[in-house]
C-alpha positions as CSV (number, residue, x, y, z in Angstrom):
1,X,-5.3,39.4,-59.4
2,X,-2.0,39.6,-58.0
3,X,-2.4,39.9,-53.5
4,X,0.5,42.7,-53.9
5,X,-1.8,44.7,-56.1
6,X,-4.9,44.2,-54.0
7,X,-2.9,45.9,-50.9
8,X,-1.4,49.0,-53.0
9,X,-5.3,49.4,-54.2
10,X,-6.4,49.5,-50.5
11,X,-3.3,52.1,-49.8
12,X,-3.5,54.2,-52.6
13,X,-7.5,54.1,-51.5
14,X,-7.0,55.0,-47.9
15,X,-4.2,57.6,-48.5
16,X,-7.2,59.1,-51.0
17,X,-9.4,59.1,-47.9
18,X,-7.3,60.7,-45.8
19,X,-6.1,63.5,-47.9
20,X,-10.7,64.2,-48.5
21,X,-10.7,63.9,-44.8
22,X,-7.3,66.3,-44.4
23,X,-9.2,68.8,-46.7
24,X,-12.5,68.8,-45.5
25,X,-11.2,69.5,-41.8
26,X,-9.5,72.3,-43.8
27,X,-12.2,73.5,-45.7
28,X,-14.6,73.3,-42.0
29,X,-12.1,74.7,-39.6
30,X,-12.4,78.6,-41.9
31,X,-16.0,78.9,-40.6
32,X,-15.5,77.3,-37.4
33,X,-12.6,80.1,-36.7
34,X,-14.4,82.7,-37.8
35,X,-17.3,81.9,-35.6
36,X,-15.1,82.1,-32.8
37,X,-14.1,85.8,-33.3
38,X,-17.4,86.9,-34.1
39,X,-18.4,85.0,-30.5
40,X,-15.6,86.6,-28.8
41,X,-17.0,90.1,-29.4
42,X,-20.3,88.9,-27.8
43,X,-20.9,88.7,-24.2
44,X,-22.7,85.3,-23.4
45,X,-24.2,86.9,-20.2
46,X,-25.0,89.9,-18.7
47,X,-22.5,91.6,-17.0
48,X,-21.5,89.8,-13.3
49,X,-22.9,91.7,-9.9
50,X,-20.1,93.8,-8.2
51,X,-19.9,92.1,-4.9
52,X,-19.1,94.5,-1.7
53,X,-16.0,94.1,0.0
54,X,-16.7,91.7,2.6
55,X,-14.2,89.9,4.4
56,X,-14.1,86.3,5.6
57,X,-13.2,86.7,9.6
58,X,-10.1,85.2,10.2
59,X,-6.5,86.4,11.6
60,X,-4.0,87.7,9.2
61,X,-1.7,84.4,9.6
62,X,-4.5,82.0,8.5
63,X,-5.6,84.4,5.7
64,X,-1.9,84.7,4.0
65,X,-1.7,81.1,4.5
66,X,-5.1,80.5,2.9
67,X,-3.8,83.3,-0.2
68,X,-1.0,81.8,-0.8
69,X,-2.7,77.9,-1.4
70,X,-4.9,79.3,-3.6
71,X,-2.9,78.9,-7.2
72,X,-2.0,81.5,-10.2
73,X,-4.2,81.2,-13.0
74,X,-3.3,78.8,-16.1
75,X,-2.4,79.9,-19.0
76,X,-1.6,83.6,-20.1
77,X,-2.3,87.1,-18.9
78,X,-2.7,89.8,-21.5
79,X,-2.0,93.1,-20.6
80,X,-4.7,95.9,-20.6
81,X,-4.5,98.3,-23.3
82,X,-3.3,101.8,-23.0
83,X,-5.8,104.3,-21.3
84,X,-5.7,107.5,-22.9
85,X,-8.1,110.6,-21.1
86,X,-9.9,112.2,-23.3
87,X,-11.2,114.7,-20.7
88,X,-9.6,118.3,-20.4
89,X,-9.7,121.3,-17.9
90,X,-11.5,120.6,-14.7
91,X,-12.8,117.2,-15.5
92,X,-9.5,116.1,-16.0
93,X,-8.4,117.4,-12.6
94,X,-11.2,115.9,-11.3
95,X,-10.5,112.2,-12.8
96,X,-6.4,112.8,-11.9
97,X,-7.3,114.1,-8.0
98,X,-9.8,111.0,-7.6
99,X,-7.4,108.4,-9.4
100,X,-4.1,109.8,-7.0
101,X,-6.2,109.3,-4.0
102,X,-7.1,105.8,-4.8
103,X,-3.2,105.0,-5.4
104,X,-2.2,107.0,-2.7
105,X,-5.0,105.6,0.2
106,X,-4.8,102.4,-1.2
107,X,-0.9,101.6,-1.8
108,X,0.5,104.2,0.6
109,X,3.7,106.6,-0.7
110,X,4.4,103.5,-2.7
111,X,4.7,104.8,-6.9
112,X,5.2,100.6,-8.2
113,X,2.2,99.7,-6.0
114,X,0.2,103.0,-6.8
115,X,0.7,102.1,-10.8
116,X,-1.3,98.4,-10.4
117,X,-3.9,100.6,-7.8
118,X,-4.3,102.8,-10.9
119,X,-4.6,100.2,-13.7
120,X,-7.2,98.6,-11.7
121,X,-9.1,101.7,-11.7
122,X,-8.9,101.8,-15.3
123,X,-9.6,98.8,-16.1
124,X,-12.9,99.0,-14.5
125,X,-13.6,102.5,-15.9
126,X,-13.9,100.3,-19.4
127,X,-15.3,97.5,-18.5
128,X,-19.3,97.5,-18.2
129,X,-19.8,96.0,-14.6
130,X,-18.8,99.4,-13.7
131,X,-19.2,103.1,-13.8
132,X,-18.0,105.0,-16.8
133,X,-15.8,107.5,-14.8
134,X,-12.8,108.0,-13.1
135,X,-14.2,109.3,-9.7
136,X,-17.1,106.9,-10.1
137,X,-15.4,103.9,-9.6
138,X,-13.1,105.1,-7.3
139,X,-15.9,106.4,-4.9
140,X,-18.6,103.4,-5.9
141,X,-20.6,102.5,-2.9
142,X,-19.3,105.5,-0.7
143,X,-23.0,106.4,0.0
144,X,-24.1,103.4,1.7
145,X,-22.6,102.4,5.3
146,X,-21.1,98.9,3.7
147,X,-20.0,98.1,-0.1
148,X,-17.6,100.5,-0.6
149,X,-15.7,99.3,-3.7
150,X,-12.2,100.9,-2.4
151,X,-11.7,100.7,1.5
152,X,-10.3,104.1,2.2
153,X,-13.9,105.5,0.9
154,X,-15.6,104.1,3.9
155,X,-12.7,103.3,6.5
156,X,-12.1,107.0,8.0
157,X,-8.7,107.0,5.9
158,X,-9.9,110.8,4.1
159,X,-10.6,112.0,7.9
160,X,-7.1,110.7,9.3
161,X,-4.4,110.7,6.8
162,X,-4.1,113.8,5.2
163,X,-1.0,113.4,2.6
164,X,2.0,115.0,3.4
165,X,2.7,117.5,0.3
166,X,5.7,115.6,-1.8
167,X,3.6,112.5,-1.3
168,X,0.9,113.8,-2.9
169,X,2.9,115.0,-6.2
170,X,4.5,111.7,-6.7
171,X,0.7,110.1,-6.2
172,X,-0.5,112.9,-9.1
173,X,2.1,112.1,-11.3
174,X,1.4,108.3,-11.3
175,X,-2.1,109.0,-11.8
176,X,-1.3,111.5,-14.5
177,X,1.1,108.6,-16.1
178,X,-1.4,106.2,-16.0
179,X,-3.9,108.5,-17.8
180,X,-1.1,109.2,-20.4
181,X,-1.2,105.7,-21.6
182,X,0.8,104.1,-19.5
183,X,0.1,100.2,-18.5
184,X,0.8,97.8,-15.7
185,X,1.4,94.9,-17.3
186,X,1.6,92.9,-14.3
187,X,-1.8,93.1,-13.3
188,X,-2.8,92.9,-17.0
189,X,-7.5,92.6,-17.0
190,X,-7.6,92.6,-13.0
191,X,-10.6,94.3,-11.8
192,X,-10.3,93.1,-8.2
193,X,-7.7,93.2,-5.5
194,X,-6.7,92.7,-1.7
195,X,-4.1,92.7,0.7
196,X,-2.7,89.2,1.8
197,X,-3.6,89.7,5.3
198,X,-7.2,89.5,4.3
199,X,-9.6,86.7,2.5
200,X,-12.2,88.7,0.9
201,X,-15.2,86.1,0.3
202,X,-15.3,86.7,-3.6
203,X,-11.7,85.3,-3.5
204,X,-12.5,81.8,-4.4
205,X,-14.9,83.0,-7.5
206,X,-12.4,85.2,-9.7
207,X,-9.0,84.0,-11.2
208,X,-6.0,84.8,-9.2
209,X,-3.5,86.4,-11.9
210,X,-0.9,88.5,-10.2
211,X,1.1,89.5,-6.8
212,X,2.3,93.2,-6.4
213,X,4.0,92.7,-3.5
214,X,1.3,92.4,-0.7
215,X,-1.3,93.1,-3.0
216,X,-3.0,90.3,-4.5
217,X,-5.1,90.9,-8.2
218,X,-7.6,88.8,-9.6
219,X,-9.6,89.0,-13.3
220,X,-13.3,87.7,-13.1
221,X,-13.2,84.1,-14.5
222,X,-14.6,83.4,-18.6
223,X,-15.3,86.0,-21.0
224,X,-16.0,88.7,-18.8
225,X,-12.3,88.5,-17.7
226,X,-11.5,88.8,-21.1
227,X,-9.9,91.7,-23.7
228,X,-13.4,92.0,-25.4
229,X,-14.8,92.4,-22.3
230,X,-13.2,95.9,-21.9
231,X,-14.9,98.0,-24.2
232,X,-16.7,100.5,-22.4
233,X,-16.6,103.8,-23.2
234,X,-15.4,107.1,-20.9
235,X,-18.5,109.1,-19.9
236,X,-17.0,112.1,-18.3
237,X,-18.8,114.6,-16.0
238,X,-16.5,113.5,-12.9
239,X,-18.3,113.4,-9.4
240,X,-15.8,114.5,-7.2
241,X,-16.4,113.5,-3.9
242,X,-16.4,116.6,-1.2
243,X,-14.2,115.1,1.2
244,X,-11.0,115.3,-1.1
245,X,-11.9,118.7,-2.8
246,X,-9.0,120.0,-1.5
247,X,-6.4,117.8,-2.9
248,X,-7.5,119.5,-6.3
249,X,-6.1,122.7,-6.5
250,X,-6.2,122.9,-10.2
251,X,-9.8,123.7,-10.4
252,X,-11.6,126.5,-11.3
253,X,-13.5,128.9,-9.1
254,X,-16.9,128.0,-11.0
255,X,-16.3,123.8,-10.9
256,X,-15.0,124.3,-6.9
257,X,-18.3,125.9,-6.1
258,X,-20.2,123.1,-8.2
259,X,-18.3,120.2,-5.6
260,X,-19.0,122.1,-2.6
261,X,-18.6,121.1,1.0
262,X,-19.5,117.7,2.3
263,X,-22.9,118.0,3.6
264,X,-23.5,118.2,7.2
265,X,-25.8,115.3,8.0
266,X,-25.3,113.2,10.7
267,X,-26.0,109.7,9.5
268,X,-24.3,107.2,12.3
269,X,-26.5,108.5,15.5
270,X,-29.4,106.8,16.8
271,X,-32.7,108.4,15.7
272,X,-34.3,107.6,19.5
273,X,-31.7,109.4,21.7
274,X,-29.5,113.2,21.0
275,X,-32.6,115.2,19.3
276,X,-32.8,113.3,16.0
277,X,-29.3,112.6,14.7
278,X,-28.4,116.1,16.3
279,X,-24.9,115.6,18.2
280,X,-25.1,117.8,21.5
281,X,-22.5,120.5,22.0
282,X,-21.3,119.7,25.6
283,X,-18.5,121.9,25.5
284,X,-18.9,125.2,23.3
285,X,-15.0,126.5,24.6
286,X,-13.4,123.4,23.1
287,X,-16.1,122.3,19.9
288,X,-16.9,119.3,21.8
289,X,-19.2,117.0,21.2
290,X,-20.9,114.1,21.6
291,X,-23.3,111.4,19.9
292,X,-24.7,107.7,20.2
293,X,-23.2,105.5,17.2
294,X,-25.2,103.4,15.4
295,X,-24.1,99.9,16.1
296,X,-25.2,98.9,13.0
297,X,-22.8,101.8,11.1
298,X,-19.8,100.4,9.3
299,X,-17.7,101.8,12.2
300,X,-14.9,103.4,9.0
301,X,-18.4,106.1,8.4
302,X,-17.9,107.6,12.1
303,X,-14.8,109.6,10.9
304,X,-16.9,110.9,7.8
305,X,-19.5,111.8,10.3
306,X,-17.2,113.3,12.7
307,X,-15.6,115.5,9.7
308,X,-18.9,116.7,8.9
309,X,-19.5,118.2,12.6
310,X,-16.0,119.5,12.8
311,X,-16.0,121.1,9.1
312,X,-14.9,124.6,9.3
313,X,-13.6,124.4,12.7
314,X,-9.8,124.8,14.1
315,X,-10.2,123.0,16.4
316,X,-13.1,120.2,17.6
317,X,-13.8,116.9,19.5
318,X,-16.4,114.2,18.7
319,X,-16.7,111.5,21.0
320,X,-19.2,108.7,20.3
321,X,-20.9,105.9,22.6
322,X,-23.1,102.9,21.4
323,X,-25.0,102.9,24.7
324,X,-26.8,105.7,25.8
325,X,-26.8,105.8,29.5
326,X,-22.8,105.7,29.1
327,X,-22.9,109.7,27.1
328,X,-22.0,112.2,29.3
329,X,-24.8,114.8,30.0
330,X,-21.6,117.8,30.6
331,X,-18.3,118.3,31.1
332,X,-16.0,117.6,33.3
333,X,-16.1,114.4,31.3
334,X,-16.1,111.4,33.6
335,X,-13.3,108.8,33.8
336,X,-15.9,105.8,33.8
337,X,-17.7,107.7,30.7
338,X,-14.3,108.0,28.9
339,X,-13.4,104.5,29.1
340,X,-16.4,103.3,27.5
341,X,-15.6,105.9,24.8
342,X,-16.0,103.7,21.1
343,X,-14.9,106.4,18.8
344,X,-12.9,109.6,19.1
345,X,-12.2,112.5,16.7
346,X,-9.9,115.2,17.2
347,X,-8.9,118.2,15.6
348,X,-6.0,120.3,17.6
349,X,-3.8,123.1,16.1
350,X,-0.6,121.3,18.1
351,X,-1.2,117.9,15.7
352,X,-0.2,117.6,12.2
353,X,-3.2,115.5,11.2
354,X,-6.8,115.1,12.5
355,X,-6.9,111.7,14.8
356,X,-9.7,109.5,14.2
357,X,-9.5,106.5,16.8
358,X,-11.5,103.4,17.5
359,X,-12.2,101.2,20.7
360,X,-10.6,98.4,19.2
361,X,-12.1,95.8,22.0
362,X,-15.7,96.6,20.3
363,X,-14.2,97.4,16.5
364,X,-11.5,95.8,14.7
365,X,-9.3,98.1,12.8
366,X,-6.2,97.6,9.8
367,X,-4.2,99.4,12.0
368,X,-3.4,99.2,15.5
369,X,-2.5,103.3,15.3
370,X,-6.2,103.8,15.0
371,X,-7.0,102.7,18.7
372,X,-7.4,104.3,21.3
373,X,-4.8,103.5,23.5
374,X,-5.5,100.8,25.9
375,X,-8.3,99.1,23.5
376,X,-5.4,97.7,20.9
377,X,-3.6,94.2,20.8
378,X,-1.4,93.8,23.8
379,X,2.0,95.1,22.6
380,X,0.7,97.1,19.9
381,X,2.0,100.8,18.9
382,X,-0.8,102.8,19.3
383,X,-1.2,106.8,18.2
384,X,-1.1,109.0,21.8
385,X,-4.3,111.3,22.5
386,X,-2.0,114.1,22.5
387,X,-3.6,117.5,23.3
């Protein structure tokens, strides 16, 4: 046989062989495809623990330095899709008042940083790590001392910044947006966030996806970060929390008397001194009072506390010491006594705002306007016990 035909036969042979092979990967890769999609829709665990928000303690130089070496996540980031409220009447107040105060305490009179607050919020709301409500999440871990999900829950904020009007309605009508349908693309599946100033120490675990100005947002990593991860359903009966009652003004008589006021237990004092977690009245002309701390407290649940005691009052003082020998037993107060002050509450008719201020040698605080002046930074602008 003729060599030239011998080499077209082993051709013609192995172009037959790789057209078999060509169509069996064909055939094989249907199944394998639609394997995937019916995976997809399956979570391969359960559902990954909601860490609390603990910080790593380092200055806010070394932590933006550290945020900003940590790298964007490969590849793409899908958007979330369009929340739509199915709740009317007061639970829908409810869910708009609690998602506002999460924009507004957390991103300040900010509306483009309030919107990627918001789609976090909703974002959880659907996926199943969390709770099935607006207010829920928001307010998640509010009852304990630590592990509050969203820091103005737990850090005094509701006591000490009362929004001005105007600021409020632009924070109610990105809520109400968001609850409309509207997305934040930019933050697309993030369930987490911080500020650049701080390294939260579940940082390094989730996939860093977005940067909203100072605001860092991260999507947990695998298929729990995922679109068919976000399927939970909206479970209604909104648990608004006492303490921002106030800020919903659309409510009825009958769901108002169902919130109620915040309850007037005094968790942060020491159960061996001040008659069981009583505080002691020292000065009944002014509402003063006073109370040992709990050292153990997270030191953001004094100004809850202190709200509590002054609820329903025009005007009232709380001052708390972590020691003590160092309360004073009456009034006049003593100089030595008031420098060893560690938190200060105050309610006055002259100030626009309740004050709620920290001894920032013994606490550290965001904000060097919540010290009391002479306990901040060296340097630092502090908010003037005014009378």
């Amino acid at each position: 046989m003729d060599r030239r035909w011998l080499w077209v036969g082993v051709a013609v042979l192995l172009l037959v062989v790789a057209v078999i092979v060509a169509l069996q990967r064909r055939k094989s890769s249907a199944p394998i495809r639609v394997q995937t999609v019916e995976d997809v829709s399956k979570p391969p665990t359960p559902p990954p623990a909601v860490e609390p928000v603990v910080n790593v303690d380092i200055s806010p130089d070394d932590a933006r330095k550290l945020n900003e070496a940590v790298p964007f996540a490969a590849g793409a980031n899908p958007p979330a899709r369009p929340y739509n409220l199915s709740a009317v009447g007061d639970e829908r107040e409810k869910a708009i008042t609690c998602l506002a105060a999460a924009g507004y305490y957390e991103a300040g009179d900010d509306a483009d940083r309030q919107k990627s607050v918001d789609q976090v919020v909703l974002n959880r709301v659907r996926h199943p790590a969390f709770p099935k409500s607006i207010c829920a999440v928001v307010f998640q871990g509010a009852e304990r001392s630590t592990g509050c999900q969203f820091t103005f829950a737990c850090d005094g904020s509701l006591a000490s910044r009362q929004p001005a009007a105007a600021a409020w309605a632009r924070a109610r009508t990105v809520a109400e947006h968001a609850l409309q349908g509207t997305v934040d693309k930019r933050v697309g599946l993030a369930t987490h966030y911080h500020t650049d100033w701080v390294m939260p120490y579940w940082g390094p675990t989730l996939d860093k996806i977005a940067r909203v100005k100072t605001h860092l947002f991260f999507r947990w990593k695998g298929w729990w970060g995922t679109q068919p991860a976000f399927r939970g359903g909206y479970a209604g009966n909104e648990p608004l929390d006492p303490r921002i009652a106030y800020l919903a003004p659309g409510l009825s008589a009958e769901a108002a008397a169902t919130v109620g006021p915040p309850p007037v237990v005094i968790p942060n004092v020491s159960q061996a001194t001040l008659g069981k977690n009583v505080p002691r009245l020292i000065d009944p002309d002014r509402a003063q009072y006073v109370l040992q701390l709990d050292k153990d407290a997270f030191p953001g649940s004094y100004a809850s506390t202190a709200l509590g005691i002054c609820r329903g009052k025009s005007e009232c003082t709380v001052m708390g010491w972590l020691k003590a020998e160092q309360i004073p037993r009456a009034v006049p107060i003593r100089p030595a006594n008031m420098q060893a002050v560690s938190f200060l509450y105050r309610r006055r008719g002259s100030l626009a705002h309740d004050q709620a201020l920290w001894n920032c040698r013994v606490f550290k605080r965001p904000d060097a306007a919540q010290c009391i002046p002479g306990t901040g930074p060296v340097g630092a602008q502090t908010t003037a016990m005014t009378e």
